[in-house]
C-alpha positions, 0 to 999 in steps of 0.5 A: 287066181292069177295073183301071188297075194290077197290083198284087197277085193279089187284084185278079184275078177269074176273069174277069180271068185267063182274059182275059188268058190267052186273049190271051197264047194268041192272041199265042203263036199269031200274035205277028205280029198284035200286032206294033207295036201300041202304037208311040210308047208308052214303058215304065219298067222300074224294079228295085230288085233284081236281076232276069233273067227278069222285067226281060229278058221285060218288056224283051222283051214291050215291044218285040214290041209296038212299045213303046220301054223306058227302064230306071232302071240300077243302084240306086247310080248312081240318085238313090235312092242320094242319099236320094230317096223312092220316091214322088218317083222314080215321080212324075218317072218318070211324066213319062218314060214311059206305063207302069211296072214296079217291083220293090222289095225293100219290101212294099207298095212298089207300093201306094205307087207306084200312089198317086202316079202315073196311069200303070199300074203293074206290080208285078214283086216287093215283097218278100216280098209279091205278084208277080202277073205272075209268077202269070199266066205261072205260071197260062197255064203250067198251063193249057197242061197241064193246065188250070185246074178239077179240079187238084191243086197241090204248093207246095212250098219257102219259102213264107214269104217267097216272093212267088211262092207267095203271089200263085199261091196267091192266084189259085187260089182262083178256079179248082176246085185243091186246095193241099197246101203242103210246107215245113218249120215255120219256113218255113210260109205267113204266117198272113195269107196262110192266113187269106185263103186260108180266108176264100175256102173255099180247099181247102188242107193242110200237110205237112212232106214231099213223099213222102206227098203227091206220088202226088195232084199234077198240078202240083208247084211247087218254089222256092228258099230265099231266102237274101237274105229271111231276118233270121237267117242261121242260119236259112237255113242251118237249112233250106237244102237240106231241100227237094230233088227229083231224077229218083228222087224223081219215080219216085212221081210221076204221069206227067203231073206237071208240075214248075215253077220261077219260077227261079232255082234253087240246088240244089233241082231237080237238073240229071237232072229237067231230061231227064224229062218232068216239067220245065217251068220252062224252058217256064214262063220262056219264057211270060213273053214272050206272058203279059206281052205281053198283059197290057201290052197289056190295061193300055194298052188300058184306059189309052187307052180311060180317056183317050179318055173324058176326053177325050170329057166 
């Protein structure tokens, strides 16, 4: 990766993501070998929403590497609460810590932070915009079974607001996969996001139901409906529940099929998937530990080769 912060996956080329898989391979394989290896490097975990996964395998990812963590606590008890600007907490921030990762519940919060701070940033969820690193570990996820060329993907679920869905949409137009989205009306990807996936000759189809479309998936990838992104809560309760899948809806559905999550789900996955083959959501939330090692790791690997160049003139 050429870039000194992960911002959105339109910065990712296929080149990009398949180096930063490769490594996430050799650290699932050997994480000993990286063990320790950014010692005395400091990691900000800065969560304006609430968060499990990401913030505990960043947390995690960060201390296999000999990464120390501060971790900004609870947004009431920050000087957010007092009126602080984003732009004036990330740029205190940058003197804590040589890295960060920022979640906020604001589109573009992390275009914002990456303009004011030369510390890398790590965009872990902006909305309803990006959360590349959430992509990467979806994408190692995928390629662990199935690879990434010749593929079939069922996106299926909230992909109007899911930020998830847009940056894993995104990133697959870099590789052979066909795209078949499963939403109901109200919940149809952004037209900006359709836009770009056309202007990329991404082979992409709507559909309203999952029956037609299953029997052709390799991949179908299920999430929640977000209660907390919609402006209309009648809205939600509209939609929420529609889109549901349990071990007799997979009976039409290839062997090899494999079904994700990004987690957390309600209702949409029910538990008896859990105990078919299909299911690797858990495995998909475990990945996030060697996927985002390596991504830390490539991040200040660049930021320290970027130094020492300064350095050197």
């Amino acid at each position: 990766m050429r870039q000194d912060h992960l911002i959105t996956a339109t910065q990712l080329s296929r080149d990009d993501i398949e180096a930063v898989l490769d490594r996430a391979r050799e650290v699932a394989a050997d994480p000993e070998a990286y063990a320790g290896r950014h010692g005395g490097t400091m990691l900000a975990l800065c969560f304006f929403e609430p968060s499990t996964r990401t913030r505990m395998s960043f947390d995690a990812a960060a201390k296999r590497l000999g990464i120390d963590t501060i971790d900004m606590g609870d947004v009431d008890s920050s000087s957010v609460s007092k009126g602080e600007s984003l732009a004036d907490t990330v740029r205190v921030i940058e003197g804590y810590a040589d890295s960060i990762v920022l979640r906020h519940p604001s589109e573009g919060a992390a275009t914002l932070a990456a303009e004011f701070v030369d510390v890398p940033v790590i965009n872990a969820g902006d909305g309803a915009g990006q959360h590349p690193s959430q992509t990467l570990l979806d994408l190692h996820t995928i390629r662990e079974n199935h690879g990434l060329d010749d593929l079939t993907v069922g996106i299926m679920g909230d992909l109007k607001y899911g930020r998830t869905v847009h940056s894993l949409a995104t990133a697959l137009t870099n590789f052979d996969a066909r795209q078949h989205f499963i939403s109901p009306e109200s919940l149809r990807l952004p037209r900006s996001v359709r836009f770009d996936l056309h202007e990329t000759g991404a082979q992409i189809r709507e559909h309203e139901d999952l029956e037609g479309v299953l029997p052709e998936l390799d991949v179908l990838y299920v999430t929640r409906i977000q209660k907390e992104r919609f402006p209309d809560e009648n809205e939600y309760h509209r939609v929420a529940g529609q889109y549901r899948i349990d071990a007799d809806t997979l009976e039409a559905a290839p062997d090899d099929l494999t079904v994700m999550h990004p987690l957390p789900r309600v209702d949409e996955i029910a538990a008896d998937v859990d105990d078919t083959d299909h299911a690797r959501y858990f495995e998909q939330a475990h990945n996030g530990i060697p996927v985002r090692m390596a991504l830390l790791d490539t991040l200040l690997e660049n930021a320290e080769a970027a130094e020492g160049m300064e350095v050197d003139r």
